[in-house]
C-alpha positions as CSV (number, residue, x, y, z in Angstrom):
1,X,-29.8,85.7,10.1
2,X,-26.9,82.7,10.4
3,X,-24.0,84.0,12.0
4,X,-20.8,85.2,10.2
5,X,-18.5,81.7,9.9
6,X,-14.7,82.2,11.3
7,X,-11.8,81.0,9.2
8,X,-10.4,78.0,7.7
9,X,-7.1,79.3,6.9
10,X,-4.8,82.4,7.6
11,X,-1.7,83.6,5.5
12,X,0.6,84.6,9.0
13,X,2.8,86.6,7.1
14,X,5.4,87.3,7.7
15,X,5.3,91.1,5.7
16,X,7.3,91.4,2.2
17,X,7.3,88.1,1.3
18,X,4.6,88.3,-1.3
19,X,2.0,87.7,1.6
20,X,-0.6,90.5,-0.2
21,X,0.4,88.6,-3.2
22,X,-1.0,85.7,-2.1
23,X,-4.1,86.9,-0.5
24,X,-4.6,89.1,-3.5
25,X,-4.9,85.6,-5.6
26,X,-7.0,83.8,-2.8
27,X,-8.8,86.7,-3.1
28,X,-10.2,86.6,-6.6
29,X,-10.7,82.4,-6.3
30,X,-14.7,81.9,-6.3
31,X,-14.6,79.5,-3.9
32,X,-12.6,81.3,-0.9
33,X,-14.1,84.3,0.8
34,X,-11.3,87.0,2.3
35,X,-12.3,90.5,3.9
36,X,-12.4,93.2,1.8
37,X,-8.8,94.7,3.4
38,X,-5.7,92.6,4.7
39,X,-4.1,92.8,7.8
40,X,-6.9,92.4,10.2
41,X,-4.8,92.1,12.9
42,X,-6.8,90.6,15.6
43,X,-4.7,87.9,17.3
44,X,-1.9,90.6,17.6
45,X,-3.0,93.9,17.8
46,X,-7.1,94.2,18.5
47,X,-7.6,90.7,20.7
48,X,-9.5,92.9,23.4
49,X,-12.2,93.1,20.8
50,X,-14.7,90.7,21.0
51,X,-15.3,87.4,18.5
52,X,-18.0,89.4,17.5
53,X,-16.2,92.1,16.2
54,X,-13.8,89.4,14.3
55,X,-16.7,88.1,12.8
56,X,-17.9,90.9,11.0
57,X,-14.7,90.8,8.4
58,X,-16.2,87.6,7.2
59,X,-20.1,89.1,7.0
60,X,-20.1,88.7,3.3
61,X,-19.8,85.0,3.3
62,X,-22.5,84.1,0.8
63,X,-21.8,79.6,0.9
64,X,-18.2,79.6,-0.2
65,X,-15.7,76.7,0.1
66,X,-12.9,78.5,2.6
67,X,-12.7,81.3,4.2
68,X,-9.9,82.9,5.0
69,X,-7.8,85.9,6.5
70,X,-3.9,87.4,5.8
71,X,-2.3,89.3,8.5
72,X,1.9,89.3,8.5
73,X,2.5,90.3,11.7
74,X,0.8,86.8,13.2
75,X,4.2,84.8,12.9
76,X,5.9,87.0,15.2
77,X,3.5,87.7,18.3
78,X,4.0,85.7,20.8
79,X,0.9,84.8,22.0
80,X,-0.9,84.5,18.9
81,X,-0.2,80.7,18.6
82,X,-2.0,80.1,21.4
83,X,-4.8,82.6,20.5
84,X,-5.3,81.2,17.2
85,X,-5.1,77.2,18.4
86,X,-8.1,78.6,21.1
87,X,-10.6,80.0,18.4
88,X,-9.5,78.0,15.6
89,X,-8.9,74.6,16.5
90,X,-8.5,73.4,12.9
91,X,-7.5,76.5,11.2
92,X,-4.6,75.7,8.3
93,X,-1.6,79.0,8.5
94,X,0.5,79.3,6.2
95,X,4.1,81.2,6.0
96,X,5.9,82.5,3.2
97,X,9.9,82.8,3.7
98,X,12.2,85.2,2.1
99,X,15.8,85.9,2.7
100,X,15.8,87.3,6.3
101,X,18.1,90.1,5.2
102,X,16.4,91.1,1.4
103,X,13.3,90.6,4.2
104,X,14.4,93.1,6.6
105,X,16.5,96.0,3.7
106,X,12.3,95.4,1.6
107,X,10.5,95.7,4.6
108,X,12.5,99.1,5.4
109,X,12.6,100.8,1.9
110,X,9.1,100.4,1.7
111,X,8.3,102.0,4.9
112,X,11.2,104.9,4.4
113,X,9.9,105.5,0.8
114,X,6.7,106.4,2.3
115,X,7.9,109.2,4.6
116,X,7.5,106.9,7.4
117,X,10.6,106.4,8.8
118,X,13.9,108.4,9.0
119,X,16.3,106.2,10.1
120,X,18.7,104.7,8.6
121,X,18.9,100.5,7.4
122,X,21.8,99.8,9.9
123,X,20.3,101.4,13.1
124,X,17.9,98.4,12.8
125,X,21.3,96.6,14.6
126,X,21.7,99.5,17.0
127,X,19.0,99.9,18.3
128,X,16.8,97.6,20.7
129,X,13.0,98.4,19.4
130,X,14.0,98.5,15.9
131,X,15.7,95.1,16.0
132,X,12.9,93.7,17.8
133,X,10.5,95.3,14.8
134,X,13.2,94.5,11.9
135,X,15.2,92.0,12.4
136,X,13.1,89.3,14.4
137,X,10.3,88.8,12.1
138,X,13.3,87.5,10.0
139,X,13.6,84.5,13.0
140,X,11.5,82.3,10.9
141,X,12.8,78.7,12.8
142,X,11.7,80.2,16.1
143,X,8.8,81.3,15.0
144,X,7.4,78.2,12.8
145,X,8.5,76.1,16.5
146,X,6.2,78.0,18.2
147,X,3.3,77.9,16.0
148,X,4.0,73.6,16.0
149,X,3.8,73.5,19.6
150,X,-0.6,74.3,19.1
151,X,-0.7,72.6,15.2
152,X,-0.2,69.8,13.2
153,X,1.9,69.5,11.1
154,X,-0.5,69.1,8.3
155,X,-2.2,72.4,9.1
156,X,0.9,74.4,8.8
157,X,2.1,75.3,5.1
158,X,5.4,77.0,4.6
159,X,6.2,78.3,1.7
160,X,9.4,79.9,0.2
161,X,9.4,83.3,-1.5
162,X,12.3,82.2,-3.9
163,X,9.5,79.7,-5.6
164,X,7.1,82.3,-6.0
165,X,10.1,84.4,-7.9
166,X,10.8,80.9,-9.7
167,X,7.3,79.7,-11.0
168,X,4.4,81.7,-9.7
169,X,2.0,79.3,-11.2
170,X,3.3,76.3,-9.7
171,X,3.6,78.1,-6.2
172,X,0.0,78.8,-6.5
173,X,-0.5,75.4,-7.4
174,X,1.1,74.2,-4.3
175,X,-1.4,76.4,-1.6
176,X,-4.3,75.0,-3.5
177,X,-3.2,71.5,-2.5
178,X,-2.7,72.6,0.5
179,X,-6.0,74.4,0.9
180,X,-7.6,71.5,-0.9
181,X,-9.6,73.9,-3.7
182,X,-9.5,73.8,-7.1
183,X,-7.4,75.4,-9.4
184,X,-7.6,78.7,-10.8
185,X,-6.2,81.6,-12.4
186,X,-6.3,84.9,-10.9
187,X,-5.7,88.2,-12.5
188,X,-2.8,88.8,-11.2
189,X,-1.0,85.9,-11.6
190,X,2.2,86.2,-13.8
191,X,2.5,90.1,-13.0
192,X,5.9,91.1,-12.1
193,X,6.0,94.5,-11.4
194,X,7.5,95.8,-8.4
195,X,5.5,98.8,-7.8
196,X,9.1,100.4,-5.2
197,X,11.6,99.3,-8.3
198,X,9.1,102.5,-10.5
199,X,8.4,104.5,-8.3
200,X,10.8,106.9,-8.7
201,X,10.7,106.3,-13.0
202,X,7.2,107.7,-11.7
203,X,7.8,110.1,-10.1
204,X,10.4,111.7,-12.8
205,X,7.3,111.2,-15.3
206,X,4.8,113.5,-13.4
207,X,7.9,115.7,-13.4
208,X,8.7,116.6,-16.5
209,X,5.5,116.9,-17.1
210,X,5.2,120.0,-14.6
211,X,8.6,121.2,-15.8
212,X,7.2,121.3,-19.5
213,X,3.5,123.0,-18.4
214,X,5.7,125.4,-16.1
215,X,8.7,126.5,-19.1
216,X,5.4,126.9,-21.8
217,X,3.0,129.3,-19.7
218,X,5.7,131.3,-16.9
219,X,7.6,134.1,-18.0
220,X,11.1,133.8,-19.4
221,X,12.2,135.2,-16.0
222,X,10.9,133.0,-13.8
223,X,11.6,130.0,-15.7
224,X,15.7,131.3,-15.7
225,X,15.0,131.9,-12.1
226,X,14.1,128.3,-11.3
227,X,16.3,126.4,-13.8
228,X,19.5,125.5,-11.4
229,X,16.9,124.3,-8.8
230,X,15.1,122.3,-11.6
231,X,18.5,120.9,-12.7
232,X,19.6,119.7,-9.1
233,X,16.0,118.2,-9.0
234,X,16.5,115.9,-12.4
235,X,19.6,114.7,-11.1
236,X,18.2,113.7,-7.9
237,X,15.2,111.7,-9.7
238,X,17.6,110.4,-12.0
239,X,19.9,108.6,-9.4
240,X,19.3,105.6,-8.7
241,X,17.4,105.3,-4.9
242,X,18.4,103.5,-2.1
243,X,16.9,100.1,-2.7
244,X,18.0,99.9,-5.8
245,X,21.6,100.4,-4.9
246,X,20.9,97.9,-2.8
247,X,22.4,97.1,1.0
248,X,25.3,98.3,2.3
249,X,28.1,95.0,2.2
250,X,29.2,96.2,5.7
251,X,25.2,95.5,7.2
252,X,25.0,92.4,4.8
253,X,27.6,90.8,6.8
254,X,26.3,92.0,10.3
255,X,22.9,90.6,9.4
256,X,24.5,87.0,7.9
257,X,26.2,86.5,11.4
258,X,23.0,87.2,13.6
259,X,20.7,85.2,11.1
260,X,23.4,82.5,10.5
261,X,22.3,80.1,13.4
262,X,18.8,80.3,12.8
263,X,18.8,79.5,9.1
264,X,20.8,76.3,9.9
265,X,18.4,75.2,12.2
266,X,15.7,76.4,9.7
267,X,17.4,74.4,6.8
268,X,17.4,71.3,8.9
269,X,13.9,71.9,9.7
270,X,12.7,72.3,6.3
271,X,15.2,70.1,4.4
272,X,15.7,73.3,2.5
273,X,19.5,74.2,0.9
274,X,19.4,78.1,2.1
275,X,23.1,78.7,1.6
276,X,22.3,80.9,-1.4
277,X,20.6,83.5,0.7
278,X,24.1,84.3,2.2
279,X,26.5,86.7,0.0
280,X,29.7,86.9,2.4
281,X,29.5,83.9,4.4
282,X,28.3,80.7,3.8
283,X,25.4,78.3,6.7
């Protein structure tokens, strides 16, 4: 039995910036093979395994074209540069870039609306381990300089977020150049739906639907019993959550003047107008 082949290309993130999109797409293409999950994480968090053990998410290789891996948190580890240059010599990565701040107020939401977290957005500027967790993945100039110092400039891709919003098609286009496949059209291309923006239209849904089983089968006194509670809680689903209202202006302007240096230099770098991902201030 041949041995399990290593990667030709890795999507290094970073997170919320369409980066599952992507792989989700790769995913489907006959001629790339991905691991069954994202996130493998190996050059960050599990690089005391062996090769070996990195081999085995790629086990199912059965002769295609690329193959491939996506794990977000690569762009900002430190080492993992260098790791990645050492085993993969010739490896292609490519970045996706979003506004630093929509980046960081995504990235939280999504964690908070999971009952992961119980802070709140603007500790991330308070607090030393959370700005080191939410706000520097967002130091996208520092991060691509680092990843030049081990490759080429023609293995590196970066990508911007705002195409992806602009013309999904074309964006996919463009990382089939780069990957040097051909074209094709995966399922999910074209879909739009932000699963966080219906979540709570969701959860209303499942709901009323309760509310309706419970006022047709409990008695008249229990269902007069429970009615102020069950009106507070329809007002509550009915509101509008917090990423929806959106970030506080106050943080907005916080995060513009710590990200404002290193989207200049990240605008020179990449030739790229970025003054439009600033809302109080201007690059």
């Amino acid at each position: 039995m041949s041995e399990s082949p290593l990667p030709d290309f890795i999507i290094a993130g970073p997170q919320k910036c369409a980066t599952t999109w992507l792989y989700e797409c790769l995913y489907e293409h006959p001629d790339v093979l991905l691991p069954e999950t994202d996130s493998v994480h190996y050059f960050d968090m599990k690089y005391h395994r062996d090769e070996e053990w990195y081999r085995q998410h790629f086990s199912e290789y059965d002769g295609e074209t690329l193959v491939g891996e996506e794990t977000p948190t690569y762009i900002r580890k430190q080492q993992a540069p260098k790791r990645i240059s050492d085993m993969l010599p010739d490896v292609k990565v490519i970045f996706t870039l979003r506004n630093p701040m929509d980046r960081a107020f995504s990235h939280y939401w999504h964690e908070k609306s999971k009952d992961k977290i119980s802070f709140e957005f603007y500790e991330i500027l308070e607090n030393y381990d959370l700005f080191q967790n939410w706000v520097e993945p967002g130091f996208y100039y520092q991060h691509l300089k680092r990843y030049e110092e081990y490759f080429s400039a023609d293995q590196i891709k970066v990508l911007f977020f705002d195409d992806l919003v602009e013309d999904d098609r074309a964006y996919l286009q463009e990382v089939y150049s780069f990957l040097e496949i051909d074209n094709y059209t995966p399922s999910v291309l074209d879909e739009k739906v932000n699963q966080g923006k219906f979540r709570d239209i969701n959860k209303q849904w499942v709901y009323n639907q309760f509310a309706n089983a419970f006022k047709t089968y409990a008695p008249n006194e229990a269902v007069e019993a429970v009615r102020p509670l069950h009106t507070h809680t329809r007002e509550l689903l009915a509101s509008k959550n917090e990423y929806e209202k959106g970030m506080n202006e106050q943080v907005r302007k916080r995060l513009e003047a710590v990200f404002a240096d290193e989207m200049r230099h990240l605008s020179e770098y990449t030739g790229r107008d970025l003054d439009h991902w600033f809302q109080t201030r201007s690059l």
